[in-house]
C-alpha positions as CSV (number, residue, x, y, z in Angstrom):
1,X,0.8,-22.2,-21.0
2,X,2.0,-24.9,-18.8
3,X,1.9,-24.5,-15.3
4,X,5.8,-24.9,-15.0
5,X,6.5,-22.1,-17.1
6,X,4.2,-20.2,-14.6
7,X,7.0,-21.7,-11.9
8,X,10.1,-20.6,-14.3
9,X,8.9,-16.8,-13.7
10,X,10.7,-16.8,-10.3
11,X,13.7,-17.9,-11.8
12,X,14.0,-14.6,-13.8
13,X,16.9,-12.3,-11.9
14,X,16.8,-9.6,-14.3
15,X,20.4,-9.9,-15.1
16,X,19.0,-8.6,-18.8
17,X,21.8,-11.5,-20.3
18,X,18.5,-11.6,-23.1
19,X,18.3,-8.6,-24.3
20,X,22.7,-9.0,-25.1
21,X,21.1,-11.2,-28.0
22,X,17.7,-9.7,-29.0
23,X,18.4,-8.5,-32.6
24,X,15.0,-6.7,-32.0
25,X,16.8,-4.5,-29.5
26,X,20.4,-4.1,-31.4
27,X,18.3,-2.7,-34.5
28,X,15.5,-0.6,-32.4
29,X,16.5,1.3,-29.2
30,X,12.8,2.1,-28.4
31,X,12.1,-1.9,-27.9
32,X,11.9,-2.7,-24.0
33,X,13.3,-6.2,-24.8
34,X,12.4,-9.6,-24.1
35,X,13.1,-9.5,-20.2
36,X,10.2,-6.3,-20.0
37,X,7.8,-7.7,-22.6
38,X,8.5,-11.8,-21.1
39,X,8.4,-12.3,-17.4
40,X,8.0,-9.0,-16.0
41,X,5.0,-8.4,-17.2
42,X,3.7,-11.6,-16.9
43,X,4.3,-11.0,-12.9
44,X,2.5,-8.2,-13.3
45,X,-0.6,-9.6,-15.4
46,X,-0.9,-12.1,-12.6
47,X,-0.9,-9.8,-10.1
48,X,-3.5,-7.6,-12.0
49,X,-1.5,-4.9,-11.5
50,X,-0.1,-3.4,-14.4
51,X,-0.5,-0.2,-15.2
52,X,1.8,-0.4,-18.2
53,X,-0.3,-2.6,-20.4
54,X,-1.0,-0.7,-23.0
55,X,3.0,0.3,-23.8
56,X,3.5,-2.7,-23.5
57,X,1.1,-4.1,-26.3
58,X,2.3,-2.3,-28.5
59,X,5.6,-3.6,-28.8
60,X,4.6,-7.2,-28.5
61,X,4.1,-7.1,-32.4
62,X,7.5,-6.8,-32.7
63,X,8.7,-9.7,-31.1
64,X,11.0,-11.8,-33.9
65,X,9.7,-14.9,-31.9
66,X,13.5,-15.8,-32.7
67,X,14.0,-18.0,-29.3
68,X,17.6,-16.0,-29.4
69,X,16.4,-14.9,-25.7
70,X,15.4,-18.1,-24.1
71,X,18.8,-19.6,-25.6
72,X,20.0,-17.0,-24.0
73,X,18.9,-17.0,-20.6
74,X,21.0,-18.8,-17.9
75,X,18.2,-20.3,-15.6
76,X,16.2,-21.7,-18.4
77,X,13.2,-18.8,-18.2
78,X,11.8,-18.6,-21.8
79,X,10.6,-15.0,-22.7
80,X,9.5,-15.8,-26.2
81,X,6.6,-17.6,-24.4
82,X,5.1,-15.0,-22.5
83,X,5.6,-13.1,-25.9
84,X,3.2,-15.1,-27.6
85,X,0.8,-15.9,-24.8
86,X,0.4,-12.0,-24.4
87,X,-0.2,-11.9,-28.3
88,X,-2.7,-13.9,-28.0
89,X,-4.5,-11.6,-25.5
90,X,-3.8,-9.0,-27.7
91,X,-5.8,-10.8,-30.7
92,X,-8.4,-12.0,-28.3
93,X,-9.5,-8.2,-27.2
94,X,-10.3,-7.6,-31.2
95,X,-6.6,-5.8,-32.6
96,X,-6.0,-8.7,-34.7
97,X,-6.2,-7.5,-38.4
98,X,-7.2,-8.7,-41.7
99,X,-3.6,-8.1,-43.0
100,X,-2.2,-10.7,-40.3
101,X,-4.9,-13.1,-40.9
102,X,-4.0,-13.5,-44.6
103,X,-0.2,-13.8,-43.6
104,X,-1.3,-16.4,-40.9
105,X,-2.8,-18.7,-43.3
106,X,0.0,-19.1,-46.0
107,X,-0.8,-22.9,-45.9
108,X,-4.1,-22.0,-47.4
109,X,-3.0,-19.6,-50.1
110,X,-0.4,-22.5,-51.2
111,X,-2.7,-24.9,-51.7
112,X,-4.4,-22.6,-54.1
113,X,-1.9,-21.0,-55.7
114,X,0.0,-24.6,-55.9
115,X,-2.9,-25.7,-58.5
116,X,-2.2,-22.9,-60.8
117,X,1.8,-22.5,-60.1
118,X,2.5,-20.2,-63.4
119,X,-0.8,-18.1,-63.2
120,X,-0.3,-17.2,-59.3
121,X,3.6,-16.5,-60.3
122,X,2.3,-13.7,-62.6
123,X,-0.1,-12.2,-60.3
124,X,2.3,-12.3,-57.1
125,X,4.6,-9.9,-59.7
126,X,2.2,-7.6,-61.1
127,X,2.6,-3.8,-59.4
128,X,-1.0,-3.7,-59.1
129,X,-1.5,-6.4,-57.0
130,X,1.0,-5.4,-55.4
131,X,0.0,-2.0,-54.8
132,X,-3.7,-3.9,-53.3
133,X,-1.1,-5.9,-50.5
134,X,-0.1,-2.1,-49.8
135,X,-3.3,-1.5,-49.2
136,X,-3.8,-4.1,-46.8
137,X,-0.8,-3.4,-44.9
138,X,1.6,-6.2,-46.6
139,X,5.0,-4.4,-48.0
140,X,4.7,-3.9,-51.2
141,X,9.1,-4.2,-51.5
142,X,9.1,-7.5,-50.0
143,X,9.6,-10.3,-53.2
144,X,7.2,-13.4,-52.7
145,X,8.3,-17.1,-53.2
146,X,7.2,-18.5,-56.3
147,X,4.9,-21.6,-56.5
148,X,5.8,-24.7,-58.0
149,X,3.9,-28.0,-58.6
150,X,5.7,-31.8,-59.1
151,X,4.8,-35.5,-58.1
152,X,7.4,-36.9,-55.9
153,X,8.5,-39.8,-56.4
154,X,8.6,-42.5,-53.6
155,X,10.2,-46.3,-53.3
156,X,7.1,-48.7,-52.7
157,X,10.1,-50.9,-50.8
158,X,9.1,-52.4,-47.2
159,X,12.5,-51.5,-45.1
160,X,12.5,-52.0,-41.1
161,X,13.7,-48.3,-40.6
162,X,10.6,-46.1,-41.1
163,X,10.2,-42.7,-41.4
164,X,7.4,-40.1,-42.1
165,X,8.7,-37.2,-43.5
166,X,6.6,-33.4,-42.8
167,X,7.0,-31.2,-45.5
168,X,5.9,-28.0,-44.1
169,X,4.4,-25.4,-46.6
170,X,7.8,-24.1,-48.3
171,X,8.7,-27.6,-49.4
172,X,5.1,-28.6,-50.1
173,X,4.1,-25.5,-52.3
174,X,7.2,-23.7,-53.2
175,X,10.4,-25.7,-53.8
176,X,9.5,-29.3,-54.0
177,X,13.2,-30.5,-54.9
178,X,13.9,-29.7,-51.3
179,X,10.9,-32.7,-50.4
180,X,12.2,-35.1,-53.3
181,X,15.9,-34.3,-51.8
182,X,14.8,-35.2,-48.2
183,X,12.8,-38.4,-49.5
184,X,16.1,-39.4,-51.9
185,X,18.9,-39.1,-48.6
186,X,16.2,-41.1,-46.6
187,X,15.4,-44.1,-48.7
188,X,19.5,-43.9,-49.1
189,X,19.9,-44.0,-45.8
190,X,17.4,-47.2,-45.8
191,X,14.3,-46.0,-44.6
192,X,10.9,-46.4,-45.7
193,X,9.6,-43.5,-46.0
194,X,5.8,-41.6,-46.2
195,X,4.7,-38.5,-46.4
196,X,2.8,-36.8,-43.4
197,X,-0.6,-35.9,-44.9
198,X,-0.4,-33.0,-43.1
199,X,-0.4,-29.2,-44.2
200,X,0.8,-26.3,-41.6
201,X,2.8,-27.3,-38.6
202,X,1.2,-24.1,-37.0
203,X,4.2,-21.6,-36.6
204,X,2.4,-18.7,-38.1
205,X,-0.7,-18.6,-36.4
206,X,1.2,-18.9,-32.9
207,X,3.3,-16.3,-33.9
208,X,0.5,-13.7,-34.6
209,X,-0.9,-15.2,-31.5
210,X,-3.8,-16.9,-33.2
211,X,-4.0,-19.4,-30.6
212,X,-6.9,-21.4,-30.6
213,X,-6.7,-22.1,-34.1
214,X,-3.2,-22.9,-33.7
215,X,-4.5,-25.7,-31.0
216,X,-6.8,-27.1,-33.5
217,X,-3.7,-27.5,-35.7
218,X,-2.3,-29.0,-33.0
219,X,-4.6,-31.1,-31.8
220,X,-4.5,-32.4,-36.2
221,X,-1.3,-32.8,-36.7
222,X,-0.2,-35.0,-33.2
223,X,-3.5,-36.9,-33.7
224,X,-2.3,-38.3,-36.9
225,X,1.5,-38.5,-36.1
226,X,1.2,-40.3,-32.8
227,X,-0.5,-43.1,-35.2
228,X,2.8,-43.6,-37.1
229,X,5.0,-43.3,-33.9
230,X,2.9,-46.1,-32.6
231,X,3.6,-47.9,-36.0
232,X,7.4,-47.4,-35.3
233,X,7.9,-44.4,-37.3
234,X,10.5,-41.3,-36.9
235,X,9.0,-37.8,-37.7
236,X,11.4,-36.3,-40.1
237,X,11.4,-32.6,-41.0
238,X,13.6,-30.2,-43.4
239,X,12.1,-26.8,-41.7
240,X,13.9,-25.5,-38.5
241,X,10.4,-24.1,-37.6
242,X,8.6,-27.0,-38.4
243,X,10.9,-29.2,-36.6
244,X,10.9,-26.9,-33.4
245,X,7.3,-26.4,-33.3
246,X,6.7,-30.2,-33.7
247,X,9.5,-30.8,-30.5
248,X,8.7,-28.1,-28.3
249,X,6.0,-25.6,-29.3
250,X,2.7,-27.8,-29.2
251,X,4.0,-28.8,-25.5
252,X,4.9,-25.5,-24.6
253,X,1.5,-24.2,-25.3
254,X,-0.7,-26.7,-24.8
255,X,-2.2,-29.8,-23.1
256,X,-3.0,-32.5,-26.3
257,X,-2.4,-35.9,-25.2
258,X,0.1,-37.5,-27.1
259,X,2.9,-33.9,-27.8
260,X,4.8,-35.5,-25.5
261,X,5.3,-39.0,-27.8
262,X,5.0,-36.9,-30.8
263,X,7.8,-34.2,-29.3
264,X,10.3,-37.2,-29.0
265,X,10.3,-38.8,-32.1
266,X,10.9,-35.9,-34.5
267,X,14.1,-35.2,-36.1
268,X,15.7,-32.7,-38.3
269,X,16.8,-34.5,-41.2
270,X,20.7,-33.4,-41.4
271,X,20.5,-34.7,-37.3
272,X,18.6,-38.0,-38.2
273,X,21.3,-38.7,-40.9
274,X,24.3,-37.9,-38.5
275,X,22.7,-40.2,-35.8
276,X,22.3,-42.9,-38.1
277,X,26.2,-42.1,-39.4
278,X,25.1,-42.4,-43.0
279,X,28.0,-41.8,-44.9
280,X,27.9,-40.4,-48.7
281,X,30.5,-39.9,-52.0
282,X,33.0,-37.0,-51.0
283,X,35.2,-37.9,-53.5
284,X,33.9,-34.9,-56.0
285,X,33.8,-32.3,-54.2
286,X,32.6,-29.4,-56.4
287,X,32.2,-26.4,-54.3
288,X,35.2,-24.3,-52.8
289,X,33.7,-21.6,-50.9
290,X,30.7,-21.7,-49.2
291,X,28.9,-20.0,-46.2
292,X,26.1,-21.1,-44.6
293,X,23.3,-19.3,-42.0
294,X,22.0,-21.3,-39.1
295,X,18.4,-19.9,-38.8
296,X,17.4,-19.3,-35.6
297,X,14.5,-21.8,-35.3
298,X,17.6,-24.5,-36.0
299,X,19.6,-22.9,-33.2
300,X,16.8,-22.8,-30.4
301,X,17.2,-27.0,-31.3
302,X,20.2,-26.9,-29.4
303,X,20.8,-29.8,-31.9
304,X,24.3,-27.6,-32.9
305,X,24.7,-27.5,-36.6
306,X,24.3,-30.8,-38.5
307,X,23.8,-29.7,-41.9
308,X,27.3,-27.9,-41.6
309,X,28.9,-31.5,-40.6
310,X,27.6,-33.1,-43.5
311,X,27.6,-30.3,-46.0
312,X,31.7,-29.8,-44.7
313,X,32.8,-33.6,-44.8
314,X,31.1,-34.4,-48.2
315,X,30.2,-31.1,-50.6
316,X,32.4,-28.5,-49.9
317,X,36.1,-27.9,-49.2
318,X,35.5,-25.1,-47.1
319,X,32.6,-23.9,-45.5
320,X,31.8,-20.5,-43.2
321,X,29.3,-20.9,-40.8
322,X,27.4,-17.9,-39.8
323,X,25.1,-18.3,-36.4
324,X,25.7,-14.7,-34.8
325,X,22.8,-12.8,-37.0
326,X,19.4,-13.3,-37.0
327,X,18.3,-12.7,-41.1
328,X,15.5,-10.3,-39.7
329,X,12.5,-12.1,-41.3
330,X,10.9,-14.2,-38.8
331,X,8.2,-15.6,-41.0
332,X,5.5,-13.4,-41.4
333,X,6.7,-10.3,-40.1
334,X,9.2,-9.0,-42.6
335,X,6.4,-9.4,-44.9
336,X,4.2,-6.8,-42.9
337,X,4.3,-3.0,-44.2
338,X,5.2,-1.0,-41.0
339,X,8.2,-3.8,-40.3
340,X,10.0,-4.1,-43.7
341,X,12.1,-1.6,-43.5
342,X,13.3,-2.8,-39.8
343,X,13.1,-6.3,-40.9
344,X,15.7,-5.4,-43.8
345,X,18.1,-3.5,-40.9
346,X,17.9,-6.5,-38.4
347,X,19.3,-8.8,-41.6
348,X,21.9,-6.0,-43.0
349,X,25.0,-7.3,-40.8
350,X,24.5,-10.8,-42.3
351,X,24.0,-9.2,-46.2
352,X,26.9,-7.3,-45.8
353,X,28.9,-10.4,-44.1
354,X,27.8,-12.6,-47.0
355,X,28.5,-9.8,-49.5
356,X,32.5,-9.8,-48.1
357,X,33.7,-12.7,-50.2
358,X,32.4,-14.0,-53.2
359,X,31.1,-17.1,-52.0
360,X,30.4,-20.2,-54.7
361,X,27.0,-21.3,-52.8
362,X,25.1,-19.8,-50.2
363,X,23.2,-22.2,-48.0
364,X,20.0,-22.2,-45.5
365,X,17.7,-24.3,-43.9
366,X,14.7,-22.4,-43.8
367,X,12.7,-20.7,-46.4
368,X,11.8,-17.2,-45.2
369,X,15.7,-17.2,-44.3
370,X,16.6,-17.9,-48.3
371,X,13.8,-15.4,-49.5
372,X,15.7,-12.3,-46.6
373,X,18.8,-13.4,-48.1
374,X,18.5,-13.7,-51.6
375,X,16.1,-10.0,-51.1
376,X,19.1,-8.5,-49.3
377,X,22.5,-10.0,-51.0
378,X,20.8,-10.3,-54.6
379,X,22.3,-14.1,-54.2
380,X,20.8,-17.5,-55.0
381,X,20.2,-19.8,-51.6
382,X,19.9,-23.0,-51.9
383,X,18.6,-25.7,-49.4
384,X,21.7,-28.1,-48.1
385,X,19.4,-31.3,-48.8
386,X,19.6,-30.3,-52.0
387,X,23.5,-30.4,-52.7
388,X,23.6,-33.5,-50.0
389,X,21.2,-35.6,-52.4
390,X,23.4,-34.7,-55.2
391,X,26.2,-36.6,-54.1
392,X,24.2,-39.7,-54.3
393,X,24.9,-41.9,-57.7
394,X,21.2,-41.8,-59.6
């Protein structure tokens, strides 16, 4: 942790204004909330005085790691943070588990299961691999994206506007239109584009407080994107949480030269596109109803919602936008046995909003948003690249 965020403890005045917005504390009255868990008991860690550790570990599991409470806070203190520096203390004095570990590491598992797509499909559904996950504490309810293999395809063209796009797992191992959508609105938007030979940006090790290896991540990833900022390259990502932990995470947590050149190139790609005021075919529009979530990882941006713009002015004729619920998810833990069910509550206000009108097309950024979504509302979710690119003549 940076020694300004150490500073930015003082500024906290316990007005509670964060726990108004902590779906963690709407959904479970037990929580102490983001204000307890954040800087308080950082004061008191420092201090070495804190008799309530222990109570207080044991709700740090439950942190959403949403950012819904340092959006939230007027004088800029960021509890999520503390959160996940505590985690990692947590890890560190041996309480990590396997189960967690496994979840961590879904950028390994996709690289595997991304060589045998249909094979790993079938075993992800069969009830007795699914009763084993029980076993090691994942939910055995919870429906698992399926893996999917193709070969992008990518102009050769040398164009002055360059951009490197990263792909982040979900795009990479489980719905690769999304990466050949993002590639097809860039080179139409004249860019030259590459992809980032990268893997995990990192965001679910730091959120199980697995922090060292999330440094060596890190450390990875800027290393080899600073070399095409250098070259005159903009970072492009289609993940909210990808795109957050590239801009403010790695900076937030620790010292690698170069986050800080790295941090301000990157660009979400719906934001990149506005920016550059690309304009697309809106003469066919084909969808009537539509509502779309901002995930949470989008909103902590503070980038507003530039998907909505584009998705409004050129797809749809009309479009809901929904950024009061979080879905419940948050990456790995909706997928962890003792949080399902709580997961599932957290979301229920935005299943039963979507579930109101029968919507033509249900949109989302992020990929564990689409999988709480489609779990919950029994709907289809779709990435907005995807109906973006579509606009575009072949």
């Amino acid at each position: 942790m940076s020694d300004n965020r150490k500073e930015m403890l003082d500024f906290c005045l316990k007005c509670s204004i964060c726990h108004t917005q902590c779906p963690m504390v709407a959904k479970n009255p037990s929580y102490p909330g983001p204000k307890h868990l954040g800087p308080e008991a950082e004061r008191l860690r420092l201090t070495g005085k804190n008799p309530s550790r222990d109570e207080q570990n044991k709700y740090l599991s439950y942190c959403l790691n949403c950012k819904r409470c340092d959006e939230a806070c007027p004088h800029g203190v960021k509890p999520s943070v503390y959160n996940v520096k505590n985690k990692t203390s947590i890890n560190n004095a041996g309480q990590e588990s396997l189960r967690d570990w496994i979840l961590a590491h879904n950028d390994w598992w996709g690289r595997i299961a991304g060589k045998m797509p249909g094979v790993s499909n079938f075993f992800l559904k069969n009830p007795f691999i699914k009763t084993g996950m029980s076993l090691l504490g994942i939910a055995p309810q919870r429906s698992f994206p399926a893996y999917k293999s193709k070969k992008l395809k990518i102009a050769r063209d040398t164009k002055d506007k360059k951009a490197v796009y990263f792909r982040g797992c979900y795009a990479r191992s489980n719905e690769p239109d999304i990466a050949q959508s993002v590639i097809k609105l860039l080179e139409y938007a004249g860019y030259q584009v590459e992809i980032a030979p990268l893997g995990c940006c990192g965001t679910p090790v730091i959120s199980n407080g697995l922090m060292t290896e999330a440094k060596k991540i890190a450390e990875k990833n800027i290393q080899t994107l600073c070399q095409y900022v250098e070259k005159g390259y903009k970072i492009v990502s289609s993940c909210p949480s990808c795109t957050l932990t590239l801009k403010e995470e790695y900076d937030e947590f620790f010292d690698i030269p170069g986050s800080k050149k790295v941090s301000q190139s990157v660009w979400d790609i719906f934001e990149l596109l506005l920016h550059d005021n690309v304009e697309f075919p809106g003469s066919n529009k084909k969808f009537s109803r539509v509502i779309y979530h901002v995930p949470c990882h989008l909103k902590a941006q503070g980038i507003g919602t530039p998907a909505a713009n584009l998705i409004r002015k050129y797809v749809v004729n009309s479009l809901k936008v929904m950024d009061k619920y979080c879905c419940g998810i948050s990456g790995t833990f909706g997928f962890k046995k003792e949080k399902y069910d709580l997961s599932m509550k957290i979301g229920n206000d935005l299943f039963e909003e979507i579930k109101k009108e029968p919507y033509s097309l249900v949109l989302t950024d992020c990929g564990t948003c689409k999988l709480q979504i489609e779990q919950g509302t029994g709907l289809h979710v779709i990435h907005p690249v995807v109906i973006l690119a579509e606009t575009i003549e072949k």
